[in-house]
N, CA, C and O atoms as CSV, one atom per row, in Angstrom:
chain,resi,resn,atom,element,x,y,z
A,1,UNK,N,N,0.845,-1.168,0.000
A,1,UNK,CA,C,0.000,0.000,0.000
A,1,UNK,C,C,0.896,1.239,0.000
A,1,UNK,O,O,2.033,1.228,0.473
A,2,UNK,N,N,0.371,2.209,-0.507
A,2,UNK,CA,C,1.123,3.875,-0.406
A,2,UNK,C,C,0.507,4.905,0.680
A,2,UNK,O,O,-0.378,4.890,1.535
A,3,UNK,N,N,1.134,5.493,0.348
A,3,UNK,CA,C,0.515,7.272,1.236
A,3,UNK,C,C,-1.004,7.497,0.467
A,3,UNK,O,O,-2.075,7.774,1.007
A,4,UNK,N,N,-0.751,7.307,-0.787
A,4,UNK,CA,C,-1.677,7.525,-1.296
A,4,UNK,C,C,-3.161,6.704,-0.766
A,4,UNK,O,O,-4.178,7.049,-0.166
A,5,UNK,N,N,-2.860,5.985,-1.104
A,5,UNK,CA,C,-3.562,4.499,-0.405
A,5,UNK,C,C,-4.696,5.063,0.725
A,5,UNK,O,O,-5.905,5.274,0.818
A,6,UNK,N,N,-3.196,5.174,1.677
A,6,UNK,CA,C,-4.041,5.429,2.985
A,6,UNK,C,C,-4.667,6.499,3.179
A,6,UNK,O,O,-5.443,6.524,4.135
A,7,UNK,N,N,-4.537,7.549,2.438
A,7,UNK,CA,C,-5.249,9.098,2.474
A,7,UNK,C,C,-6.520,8.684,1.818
A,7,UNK,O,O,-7.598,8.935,2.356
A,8,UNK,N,N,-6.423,7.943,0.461
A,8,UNK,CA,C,-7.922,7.739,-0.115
A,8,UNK,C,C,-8.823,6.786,1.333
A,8,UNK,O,O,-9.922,7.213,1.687
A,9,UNK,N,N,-8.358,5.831,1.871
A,9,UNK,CA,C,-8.783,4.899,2.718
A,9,UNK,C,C,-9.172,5.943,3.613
A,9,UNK,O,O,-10.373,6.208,3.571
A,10,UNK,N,N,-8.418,6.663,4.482
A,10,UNK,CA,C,-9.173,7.741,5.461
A,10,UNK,C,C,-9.474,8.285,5.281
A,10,UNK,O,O,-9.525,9.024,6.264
A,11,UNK,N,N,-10.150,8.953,4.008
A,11,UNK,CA,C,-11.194,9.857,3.634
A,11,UNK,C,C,-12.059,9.129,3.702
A,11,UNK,O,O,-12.939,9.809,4.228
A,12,UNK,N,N,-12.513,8.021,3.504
A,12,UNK,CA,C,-13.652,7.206,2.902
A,12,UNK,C,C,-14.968,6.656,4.142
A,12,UNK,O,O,-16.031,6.050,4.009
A,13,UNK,N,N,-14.365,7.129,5.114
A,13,UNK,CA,C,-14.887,7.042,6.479
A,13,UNK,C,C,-15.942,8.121,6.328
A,13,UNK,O,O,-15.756,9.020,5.507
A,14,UNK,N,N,-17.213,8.079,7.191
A,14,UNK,CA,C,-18.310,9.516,6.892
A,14,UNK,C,C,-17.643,10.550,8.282
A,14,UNK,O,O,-17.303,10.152,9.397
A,15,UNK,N,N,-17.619,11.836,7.784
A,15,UNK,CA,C,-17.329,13.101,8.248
A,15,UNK,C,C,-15.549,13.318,8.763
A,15,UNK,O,O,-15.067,14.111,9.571
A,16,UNK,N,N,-14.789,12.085,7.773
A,16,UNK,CA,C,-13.557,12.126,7.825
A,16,UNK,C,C,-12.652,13.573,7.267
A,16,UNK,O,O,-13.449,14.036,6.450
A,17,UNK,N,N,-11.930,14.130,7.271
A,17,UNK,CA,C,-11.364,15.573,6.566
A,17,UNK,C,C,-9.571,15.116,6.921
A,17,UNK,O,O,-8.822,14.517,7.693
A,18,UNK,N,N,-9.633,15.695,6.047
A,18,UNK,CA,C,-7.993,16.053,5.958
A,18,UNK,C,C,-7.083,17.322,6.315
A,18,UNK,O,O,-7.127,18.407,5.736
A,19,UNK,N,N,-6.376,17.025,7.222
A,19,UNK,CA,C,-6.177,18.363,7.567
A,19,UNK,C,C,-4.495,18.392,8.057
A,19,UNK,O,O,-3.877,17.328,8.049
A,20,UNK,N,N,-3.881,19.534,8.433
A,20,UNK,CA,C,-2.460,19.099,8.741
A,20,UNK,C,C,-1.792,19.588,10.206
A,20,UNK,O,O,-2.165,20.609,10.785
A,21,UNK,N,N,-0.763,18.708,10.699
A,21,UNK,CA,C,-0.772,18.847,11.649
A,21,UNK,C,C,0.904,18.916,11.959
A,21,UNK,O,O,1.407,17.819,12.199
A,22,UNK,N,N,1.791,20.052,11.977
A,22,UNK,CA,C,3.027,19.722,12.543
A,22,UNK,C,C,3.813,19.460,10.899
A,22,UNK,O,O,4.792,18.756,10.653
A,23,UNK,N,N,3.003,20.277,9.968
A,23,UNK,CA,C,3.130,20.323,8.897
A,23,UNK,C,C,3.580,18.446,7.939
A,23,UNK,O,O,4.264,18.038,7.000
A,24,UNK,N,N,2.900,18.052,8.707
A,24,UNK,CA,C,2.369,16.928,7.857
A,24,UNK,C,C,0.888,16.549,7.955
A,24,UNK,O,O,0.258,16.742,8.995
A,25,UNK,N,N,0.172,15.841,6.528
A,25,UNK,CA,C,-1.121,15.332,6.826
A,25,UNK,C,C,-1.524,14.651,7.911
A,25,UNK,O,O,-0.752,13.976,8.593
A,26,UNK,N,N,-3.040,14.812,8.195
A,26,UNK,CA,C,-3.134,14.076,9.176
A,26,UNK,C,C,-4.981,14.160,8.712
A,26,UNK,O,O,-5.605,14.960,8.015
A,27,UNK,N,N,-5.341,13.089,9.382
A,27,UNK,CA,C,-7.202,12.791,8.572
A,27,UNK,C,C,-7.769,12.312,10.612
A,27,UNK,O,O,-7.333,11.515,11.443
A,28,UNK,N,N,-8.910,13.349,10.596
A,28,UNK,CA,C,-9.684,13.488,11.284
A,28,UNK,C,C,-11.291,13.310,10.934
A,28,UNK,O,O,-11.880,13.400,9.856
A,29,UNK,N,N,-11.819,12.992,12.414
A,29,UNK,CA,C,-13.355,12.786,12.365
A,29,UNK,C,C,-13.784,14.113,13.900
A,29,UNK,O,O,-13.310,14.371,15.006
A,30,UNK,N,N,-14.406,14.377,13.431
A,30,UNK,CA,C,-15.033,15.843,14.623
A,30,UNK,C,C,-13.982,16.561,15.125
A,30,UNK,O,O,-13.612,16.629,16.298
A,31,UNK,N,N,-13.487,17.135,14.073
A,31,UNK,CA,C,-11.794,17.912,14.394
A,31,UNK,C,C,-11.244,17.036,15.121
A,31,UNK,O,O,-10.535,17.739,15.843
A,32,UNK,N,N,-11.086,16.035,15.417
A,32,UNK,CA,C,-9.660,15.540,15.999
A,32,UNK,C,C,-8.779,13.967,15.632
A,32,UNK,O,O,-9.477,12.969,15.454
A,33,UNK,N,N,-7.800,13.890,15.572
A,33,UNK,CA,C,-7.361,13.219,14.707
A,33,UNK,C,C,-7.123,11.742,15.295
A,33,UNK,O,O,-6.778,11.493,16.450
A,34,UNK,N,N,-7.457,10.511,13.943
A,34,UNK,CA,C,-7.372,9.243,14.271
A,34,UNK,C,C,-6.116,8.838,13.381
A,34,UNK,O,O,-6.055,7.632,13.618
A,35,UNK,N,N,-5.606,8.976,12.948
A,35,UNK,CA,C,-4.619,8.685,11.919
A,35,UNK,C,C,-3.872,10.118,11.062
A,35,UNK,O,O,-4.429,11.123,10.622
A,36,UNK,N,N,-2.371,9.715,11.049
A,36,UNK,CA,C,-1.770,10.566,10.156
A,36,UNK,C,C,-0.309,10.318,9.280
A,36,UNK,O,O,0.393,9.374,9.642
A,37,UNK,N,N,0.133,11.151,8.153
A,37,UNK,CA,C,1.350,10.832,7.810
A,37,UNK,C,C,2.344,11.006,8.179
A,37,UNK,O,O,3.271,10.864,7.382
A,38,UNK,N,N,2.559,11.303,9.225
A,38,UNK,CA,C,3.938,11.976,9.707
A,38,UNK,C,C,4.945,11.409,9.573
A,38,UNK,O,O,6.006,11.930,9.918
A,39,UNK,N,N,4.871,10.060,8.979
A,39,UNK,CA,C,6.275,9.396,9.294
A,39,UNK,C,C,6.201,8.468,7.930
A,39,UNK,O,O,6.721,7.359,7.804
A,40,UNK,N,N,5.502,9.117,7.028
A,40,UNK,CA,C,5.308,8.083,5.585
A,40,UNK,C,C,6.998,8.606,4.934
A,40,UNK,O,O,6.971,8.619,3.703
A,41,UNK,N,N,8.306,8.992,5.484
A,41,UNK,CA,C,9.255,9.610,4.894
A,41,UNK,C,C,10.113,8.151,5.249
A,41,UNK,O,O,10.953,7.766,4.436
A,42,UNK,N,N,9.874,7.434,6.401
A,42,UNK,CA,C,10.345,6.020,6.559
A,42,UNK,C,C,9.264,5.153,6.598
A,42,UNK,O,O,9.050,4.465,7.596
A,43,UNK,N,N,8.485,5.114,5.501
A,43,UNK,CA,C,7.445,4.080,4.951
A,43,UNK,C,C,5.993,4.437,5.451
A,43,UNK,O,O,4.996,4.357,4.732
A,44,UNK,N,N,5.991,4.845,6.780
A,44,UNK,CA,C,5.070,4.557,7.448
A,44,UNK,C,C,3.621,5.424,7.606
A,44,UNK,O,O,3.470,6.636,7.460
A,45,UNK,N,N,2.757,4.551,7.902
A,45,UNK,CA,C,1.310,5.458,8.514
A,45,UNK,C,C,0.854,5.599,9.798
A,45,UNK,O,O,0.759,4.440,10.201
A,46,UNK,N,N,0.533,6.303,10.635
A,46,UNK,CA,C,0.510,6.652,12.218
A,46,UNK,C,C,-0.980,6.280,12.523
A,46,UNK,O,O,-1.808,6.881,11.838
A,47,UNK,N,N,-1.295,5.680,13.140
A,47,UNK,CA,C,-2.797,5.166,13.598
A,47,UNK,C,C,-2.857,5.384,15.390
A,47,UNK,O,O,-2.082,4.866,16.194
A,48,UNK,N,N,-3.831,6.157,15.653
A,48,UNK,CA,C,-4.259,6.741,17.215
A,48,UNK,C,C,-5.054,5.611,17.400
A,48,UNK,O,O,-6.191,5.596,16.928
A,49,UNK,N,N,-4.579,4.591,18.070
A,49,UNK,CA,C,-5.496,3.153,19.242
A,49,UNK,C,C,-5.236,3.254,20.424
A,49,UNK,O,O,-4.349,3.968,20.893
A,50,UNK,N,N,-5.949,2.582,21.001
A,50,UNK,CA,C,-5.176,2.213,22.643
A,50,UNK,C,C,-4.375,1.377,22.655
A,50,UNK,O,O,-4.143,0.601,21.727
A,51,UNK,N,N,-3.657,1.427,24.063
A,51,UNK,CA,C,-2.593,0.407,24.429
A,51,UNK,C,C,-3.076,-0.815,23.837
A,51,UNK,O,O,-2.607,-1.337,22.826
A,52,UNK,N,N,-3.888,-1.173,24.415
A,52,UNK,CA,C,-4.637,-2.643,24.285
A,52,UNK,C,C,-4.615,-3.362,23.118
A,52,UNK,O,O,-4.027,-4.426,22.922
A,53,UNK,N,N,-5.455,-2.566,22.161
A,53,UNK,CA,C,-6.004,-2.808,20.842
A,53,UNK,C,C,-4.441,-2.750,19.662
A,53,UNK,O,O,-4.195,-3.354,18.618
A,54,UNK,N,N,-3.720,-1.805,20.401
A,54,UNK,CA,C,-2.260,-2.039,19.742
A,54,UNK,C,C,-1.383,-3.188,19.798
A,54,UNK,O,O,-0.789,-3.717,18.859
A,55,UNK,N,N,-1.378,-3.568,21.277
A,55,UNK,CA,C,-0.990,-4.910,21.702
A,55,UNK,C,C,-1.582,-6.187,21.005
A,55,UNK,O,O,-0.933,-7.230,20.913
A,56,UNK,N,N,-3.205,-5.994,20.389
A,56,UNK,CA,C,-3.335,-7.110,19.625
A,56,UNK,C,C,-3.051,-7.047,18.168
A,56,UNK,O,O,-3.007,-8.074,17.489
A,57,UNK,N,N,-2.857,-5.862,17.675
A,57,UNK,CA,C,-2.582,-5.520,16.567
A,57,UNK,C,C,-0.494,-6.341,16.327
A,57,UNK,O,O,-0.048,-7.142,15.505
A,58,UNK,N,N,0.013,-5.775,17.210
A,58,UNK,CA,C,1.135,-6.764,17.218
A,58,UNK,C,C,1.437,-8.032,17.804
A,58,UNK,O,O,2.495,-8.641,17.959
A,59,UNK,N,N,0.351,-8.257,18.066
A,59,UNK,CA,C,1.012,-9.720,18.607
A,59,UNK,C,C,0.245,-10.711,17.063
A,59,UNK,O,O,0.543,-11.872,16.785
A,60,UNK,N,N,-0.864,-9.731,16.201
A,60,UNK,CA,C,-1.133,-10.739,15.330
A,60,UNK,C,C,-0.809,-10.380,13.641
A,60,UNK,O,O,-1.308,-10.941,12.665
A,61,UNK,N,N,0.130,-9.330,13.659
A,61,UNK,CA,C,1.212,-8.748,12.977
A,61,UNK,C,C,2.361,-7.743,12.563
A,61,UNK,O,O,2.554,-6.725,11.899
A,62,UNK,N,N,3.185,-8.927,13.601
A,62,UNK,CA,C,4.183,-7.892,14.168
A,62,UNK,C,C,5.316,-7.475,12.442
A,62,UNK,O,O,6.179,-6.619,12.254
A,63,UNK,N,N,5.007,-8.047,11.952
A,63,UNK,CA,C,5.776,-7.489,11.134
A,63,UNK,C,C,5.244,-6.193,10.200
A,63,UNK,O,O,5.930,-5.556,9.400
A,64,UNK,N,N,4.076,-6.020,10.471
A,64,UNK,CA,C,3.252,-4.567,10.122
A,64,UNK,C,C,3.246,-3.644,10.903
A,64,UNK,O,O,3.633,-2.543,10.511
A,65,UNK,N,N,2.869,-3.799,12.036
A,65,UNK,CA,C,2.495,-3.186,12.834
A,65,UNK,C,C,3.735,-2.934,14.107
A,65,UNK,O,O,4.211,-3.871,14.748
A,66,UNK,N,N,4.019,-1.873,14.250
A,66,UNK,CA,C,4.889,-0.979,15.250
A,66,UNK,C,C,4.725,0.159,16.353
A,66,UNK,O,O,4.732,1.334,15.987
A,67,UNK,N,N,4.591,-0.144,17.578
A,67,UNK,CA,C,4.851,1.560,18.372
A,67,UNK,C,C,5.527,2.681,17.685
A,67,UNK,O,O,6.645,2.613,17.174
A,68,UNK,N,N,4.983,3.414,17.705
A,68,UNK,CA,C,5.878,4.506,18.042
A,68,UNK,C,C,6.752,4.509,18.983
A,68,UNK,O,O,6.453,3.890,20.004
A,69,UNK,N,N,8.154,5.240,18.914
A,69,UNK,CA,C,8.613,5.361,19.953
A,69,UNK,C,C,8.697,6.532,21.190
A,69,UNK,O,O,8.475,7.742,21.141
A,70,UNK,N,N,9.066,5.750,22.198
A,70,UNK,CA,C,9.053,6.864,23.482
A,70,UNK,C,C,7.148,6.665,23.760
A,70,UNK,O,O,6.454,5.682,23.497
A,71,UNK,N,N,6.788,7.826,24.293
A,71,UNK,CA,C,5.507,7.959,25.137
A,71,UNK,C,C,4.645,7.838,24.139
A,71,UNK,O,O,3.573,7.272,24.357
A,72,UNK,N,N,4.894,8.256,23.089
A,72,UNK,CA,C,3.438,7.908,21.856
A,72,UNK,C,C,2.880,6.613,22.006
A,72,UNK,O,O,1.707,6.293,22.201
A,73,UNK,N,N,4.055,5.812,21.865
A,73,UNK,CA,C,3.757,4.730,21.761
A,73,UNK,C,C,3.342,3.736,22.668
A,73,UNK,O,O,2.767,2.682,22.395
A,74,UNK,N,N,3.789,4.295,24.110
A,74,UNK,CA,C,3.118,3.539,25.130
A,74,UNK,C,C,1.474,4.303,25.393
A,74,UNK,O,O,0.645,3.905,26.211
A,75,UNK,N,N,1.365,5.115,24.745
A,75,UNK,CA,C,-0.200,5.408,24.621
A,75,UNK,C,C,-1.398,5.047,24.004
A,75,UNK,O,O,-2.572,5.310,24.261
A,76,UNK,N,N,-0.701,4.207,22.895
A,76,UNK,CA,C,-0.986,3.069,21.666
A,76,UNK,C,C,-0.701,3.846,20.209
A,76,UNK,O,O,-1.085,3.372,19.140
A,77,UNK,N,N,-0.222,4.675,20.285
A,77,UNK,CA,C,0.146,5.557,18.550
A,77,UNK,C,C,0.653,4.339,17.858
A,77,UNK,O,O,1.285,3.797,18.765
A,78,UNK,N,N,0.743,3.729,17.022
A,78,UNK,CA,C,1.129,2.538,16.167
A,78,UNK,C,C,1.512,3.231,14.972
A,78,UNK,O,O,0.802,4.139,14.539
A,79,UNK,N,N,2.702,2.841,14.331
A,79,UNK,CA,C,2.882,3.114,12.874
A,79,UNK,C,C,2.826,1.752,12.142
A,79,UNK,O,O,3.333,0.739,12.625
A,80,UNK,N,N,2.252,1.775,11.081
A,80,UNK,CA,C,1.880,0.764,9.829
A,80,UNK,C,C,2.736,1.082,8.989
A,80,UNK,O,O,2.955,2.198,8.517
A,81,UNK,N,N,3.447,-0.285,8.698
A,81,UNK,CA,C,4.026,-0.344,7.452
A,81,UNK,C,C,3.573,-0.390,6.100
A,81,UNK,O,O,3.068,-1.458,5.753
A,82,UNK,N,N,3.639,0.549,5.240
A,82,UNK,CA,C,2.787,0.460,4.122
A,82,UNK,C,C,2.611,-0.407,3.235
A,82,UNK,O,O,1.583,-0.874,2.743
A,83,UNK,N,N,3.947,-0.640,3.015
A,83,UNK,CA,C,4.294,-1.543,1.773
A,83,UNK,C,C,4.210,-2.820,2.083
A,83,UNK,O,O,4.635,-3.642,1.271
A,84,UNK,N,N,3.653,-3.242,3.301
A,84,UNK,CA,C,3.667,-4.456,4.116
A,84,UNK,C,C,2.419,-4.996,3.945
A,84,UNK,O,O,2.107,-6.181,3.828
A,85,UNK,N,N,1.512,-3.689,3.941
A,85,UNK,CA,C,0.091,-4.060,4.375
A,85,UNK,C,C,-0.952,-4.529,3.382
A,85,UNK,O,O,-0.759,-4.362,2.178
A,86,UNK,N,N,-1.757,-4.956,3.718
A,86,UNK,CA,C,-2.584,-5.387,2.749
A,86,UNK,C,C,-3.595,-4.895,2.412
A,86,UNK,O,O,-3.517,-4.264,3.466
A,87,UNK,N,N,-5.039,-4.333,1.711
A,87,UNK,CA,C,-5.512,-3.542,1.694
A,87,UNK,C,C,-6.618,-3.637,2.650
A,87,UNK,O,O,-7.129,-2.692,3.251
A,88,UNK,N,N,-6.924,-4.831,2.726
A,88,UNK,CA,C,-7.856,-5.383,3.970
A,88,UNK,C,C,-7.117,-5.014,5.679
A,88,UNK,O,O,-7.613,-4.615,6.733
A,89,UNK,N,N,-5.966,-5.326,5.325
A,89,UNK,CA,C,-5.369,-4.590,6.832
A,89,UNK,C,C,-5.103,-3.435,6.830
A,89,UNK,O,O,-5.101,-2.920,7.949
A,90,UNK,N,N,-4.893,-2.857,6.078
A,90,UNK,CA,C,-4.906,-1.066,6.176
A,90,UNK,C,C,-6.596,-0.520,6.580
A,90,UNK,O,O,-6.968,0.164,7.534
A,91,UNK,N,N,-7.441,-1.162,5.382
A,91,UNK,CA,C,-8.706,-0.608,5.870
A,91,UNK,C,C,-9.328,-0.998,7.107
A,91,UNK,O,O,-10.321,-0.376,7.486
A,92,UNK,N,N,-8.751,-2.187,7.948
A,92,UNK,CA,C,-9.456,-2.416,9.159
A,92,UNK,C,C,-8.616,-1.804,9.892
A,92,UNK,O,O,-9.146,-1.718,11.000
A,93,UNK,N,N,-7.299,-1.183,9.918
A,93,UNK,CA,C,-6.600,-0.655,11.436
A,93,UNK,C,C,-7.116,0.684,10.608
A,93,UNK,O,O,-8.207,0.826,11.160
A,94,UNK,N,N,-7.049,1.583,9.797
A,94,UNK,CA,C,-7.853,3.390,9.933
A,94,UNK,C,C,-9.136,2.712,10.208
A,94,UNK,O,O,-8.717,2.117,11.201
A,95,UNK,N,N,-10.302,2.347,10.125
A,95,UNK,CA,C,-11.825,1.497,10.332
A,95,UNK,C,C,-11.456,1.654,11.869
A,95,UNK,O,O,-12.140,2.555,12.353
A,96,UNK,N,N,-10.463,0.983,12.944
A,96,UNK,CA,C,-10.242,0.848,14.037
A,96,UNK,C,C,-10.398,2.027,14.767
A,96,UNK,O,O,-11.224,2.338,15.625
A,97,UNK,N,N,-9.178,2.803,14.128
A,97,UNK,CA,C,-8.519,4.182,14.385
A,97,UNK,C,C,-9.801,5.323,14.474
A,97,UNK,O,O,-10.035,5.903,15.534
A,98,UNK,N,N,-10.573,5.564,13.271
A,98,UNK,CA,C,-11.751,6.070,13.055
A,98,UNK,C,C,-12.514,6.121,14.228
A,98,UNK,O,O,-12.830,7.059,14.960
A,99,UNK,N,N,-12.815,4.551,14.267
A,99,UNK,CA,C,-14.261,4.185,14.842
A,99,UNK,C,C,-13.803,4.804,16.787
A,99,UNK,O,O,-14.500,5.469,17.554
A,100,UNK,N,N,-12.524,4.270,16.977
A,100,UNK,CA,C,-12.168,4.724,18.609
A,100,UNK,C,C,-12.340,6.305,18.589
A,100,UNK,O,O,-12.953,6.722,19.572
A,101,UNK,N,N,-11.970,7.184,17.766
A,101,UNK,CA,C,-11.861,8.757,17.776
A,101,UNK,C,C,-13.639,8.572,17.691
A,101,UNK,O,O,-14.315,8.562,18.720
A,102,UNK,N,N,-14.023,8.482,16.813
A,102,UNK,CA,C,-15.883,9.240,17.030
A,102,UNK,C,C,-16.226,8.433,18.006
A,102,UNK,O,O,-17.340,8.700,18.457
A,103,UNK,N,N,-15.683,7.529,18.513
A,103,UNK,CA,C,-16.634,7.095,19.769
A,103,UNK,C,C,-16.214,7.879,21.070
A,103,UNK,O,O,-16.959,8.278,21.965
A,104,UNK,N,N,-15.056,7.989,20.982
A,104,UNK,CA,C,-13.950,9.071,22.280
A,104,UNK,C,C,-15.245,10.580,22.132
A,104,UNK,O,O,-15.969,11.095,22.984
A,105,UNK,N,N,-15.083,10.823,20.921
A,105,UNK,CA,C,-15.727,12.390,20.525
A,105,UNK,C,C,-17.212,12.261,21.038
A,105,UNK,O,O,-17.631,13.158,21.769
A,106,UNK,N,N,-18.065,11.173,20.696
A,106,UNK,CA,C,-19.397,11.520,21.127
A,106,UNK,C,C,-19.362,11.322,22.552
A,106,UNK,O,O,-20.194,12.085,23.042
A,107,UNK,N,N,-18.687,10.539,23.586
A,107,UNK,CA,C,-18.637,10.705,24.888
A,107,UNK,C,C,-17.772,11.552,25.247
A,107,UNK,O,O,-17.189,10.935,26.139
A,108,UNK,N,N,-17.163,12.793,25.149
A,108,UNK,CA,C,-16.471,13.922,25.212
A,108,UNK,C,C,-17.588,14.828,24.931
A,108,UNK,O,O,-17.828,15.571,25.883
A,109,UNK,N,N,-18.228,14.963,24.065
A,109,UNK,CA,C,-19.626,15.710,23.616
A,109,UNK,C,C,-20.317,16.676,24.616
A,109,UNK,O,O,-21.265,16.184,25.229
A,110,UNK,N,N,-20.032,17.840,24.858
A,110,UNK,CA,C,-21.198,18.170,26.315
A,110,UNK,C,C,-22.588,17.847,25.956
A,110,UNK,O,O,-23.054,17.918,24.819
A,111,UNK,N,N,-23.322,17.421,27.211
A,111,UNK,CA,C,-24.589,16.964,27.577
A,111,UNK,C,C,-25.357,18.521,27.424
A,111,UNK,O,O,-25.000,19.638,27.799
A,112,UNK,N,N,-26.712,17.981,26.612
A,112,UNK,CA,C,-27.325,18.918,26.514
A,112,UNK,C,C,-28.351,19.198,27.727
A,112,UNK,O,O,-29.127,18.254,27.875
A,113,UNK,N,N,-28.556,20.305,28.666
A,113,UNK,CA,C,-29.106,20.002,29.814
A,113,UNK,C,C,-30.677,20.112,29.800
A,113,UNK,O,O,-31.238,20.985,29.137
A,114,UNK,N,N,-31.315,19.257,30.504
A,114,UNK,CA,C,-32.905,19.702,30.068
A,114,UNK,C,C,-33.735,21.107,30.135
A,114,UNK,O,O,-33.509,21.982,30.970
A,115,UNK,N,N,-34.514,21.163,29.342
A,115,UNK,CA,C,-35.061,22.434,29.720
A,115,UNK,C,C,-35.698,22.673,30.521
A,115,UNK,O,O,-35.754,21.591,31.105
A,116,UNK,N,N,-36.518,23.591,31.267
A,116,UNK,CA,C,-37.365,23.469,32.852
A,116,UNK,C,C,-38.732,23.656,31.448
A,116,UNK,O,O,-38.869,24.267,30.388
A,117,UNK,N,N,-39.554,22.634,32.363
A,117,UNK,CA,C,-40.812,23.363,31.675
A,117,UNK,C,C,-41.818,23.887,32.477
A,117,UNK,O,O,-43.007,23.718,32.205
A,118,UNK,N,N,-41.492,24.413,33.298
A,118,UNK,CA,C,-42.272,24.888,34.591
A,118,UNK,C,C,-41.652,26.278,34.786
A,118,UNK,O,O,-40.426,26.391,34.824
A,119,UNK,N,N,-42.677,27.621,34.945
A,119,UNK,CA,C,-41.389,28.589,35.447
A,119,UNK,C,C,-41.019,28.597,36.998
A,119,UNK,O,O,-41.382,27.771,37.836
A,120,UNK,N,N,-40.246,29.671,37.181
A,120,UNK,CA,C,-39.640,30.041,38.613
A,120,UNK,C,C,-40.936,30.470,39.153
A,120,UNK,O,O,-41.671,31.306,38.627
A,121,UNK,N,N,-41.254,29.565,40.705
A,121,UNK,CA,C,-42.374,30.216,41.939
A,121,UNK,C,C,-41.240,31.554,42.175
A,121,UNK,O,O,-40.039,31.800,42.064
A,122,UNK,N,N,-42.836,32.357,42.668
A,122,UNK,CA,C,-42.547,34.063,42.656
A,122,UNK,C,C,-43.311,34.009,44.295
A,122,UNK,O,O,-44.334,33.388,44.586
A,123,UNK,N,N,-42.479,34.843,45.193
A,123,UNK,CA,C,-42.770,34.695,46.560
A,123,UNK,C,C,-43.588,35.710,46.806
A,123,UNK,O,O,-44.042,35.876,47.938
C-alpha cells in the first residue's frame, strides 16, 4: 500500500477531513485526529489506538504493525508499514482508528441540559 492508499482509505470514512498537523497530513473525524502521515518519509502510517487494541494488533502482525517510539507509543500511537500491508489490513486498522476517535468524541460531547418546563415560583 502507499501514502496515497491510505489518504484515499481515510477519507472514505463519513465526516472524515484532511487536515495538517506539525506540517504533515493528518485525517480526522469531529476535528480531531485518528490517523496521520507523519512518518510516511520512513514508509510509514501513524494510527491513534489504545494500548490494548495495539498490543493485539502486534502480537497478530508484528511485522506490520509498530509503536511509536518513546511515550506515543506507550499510549498506543502505532505506525503501519505500508508496503507491508494489505488492503484489507490497512482498511481495518484506519476502520479501528476512526471508529475509537468518534466514539472518544461523542462521549467527550457536552450533555445537553434539560429544559425546565415549569417557570420560577414568585414569593
Amino acid at each position: 500500500m502507499t501514502a496515497a492508499d491510505f489518504r484515499r482509505i481515510a477519507l472514505s470514512f463519513p465526516g472524515a477531513e484532511e487536515s495538517s498537523h506539525m506540517g504533515a497530513a493528518d485525517f480526522r473525524v469531529g476535528g480531531r485526529i485518528f490517523a496521520t502521515l507523519a512518518s510516511i518519509k520512513l514508509g510509514y502510517g501513524n494510527l491513534m489506538l489504545t494500548p490494548e487494541i495495539q498490543a493485539g494488533f502486534l502480537a497478530d502482525e508484528p511485522e506490520i504493525f509498530l509503536p511509536i517510539a518513546g511515550g506515543w507509543g506507550r499510549m498506543g500511537m502505532t505506525h503501519i508499514r505500508l508496503r507491508e500491508a494489505t488492503k484489507d489490513i490497512l482498511t481495518g486498522a484506519l476502520h479501528t482508528a476512526y471508529k475509537l476517535r468518534a466514539e472518544k468524541n461523542s462521549k467527550s460531547a457536552p450533555k445537553k441540559s434539560a429544559k425546565k418546563t415549569s417557570s420560577p415560583r414568585r414569593a
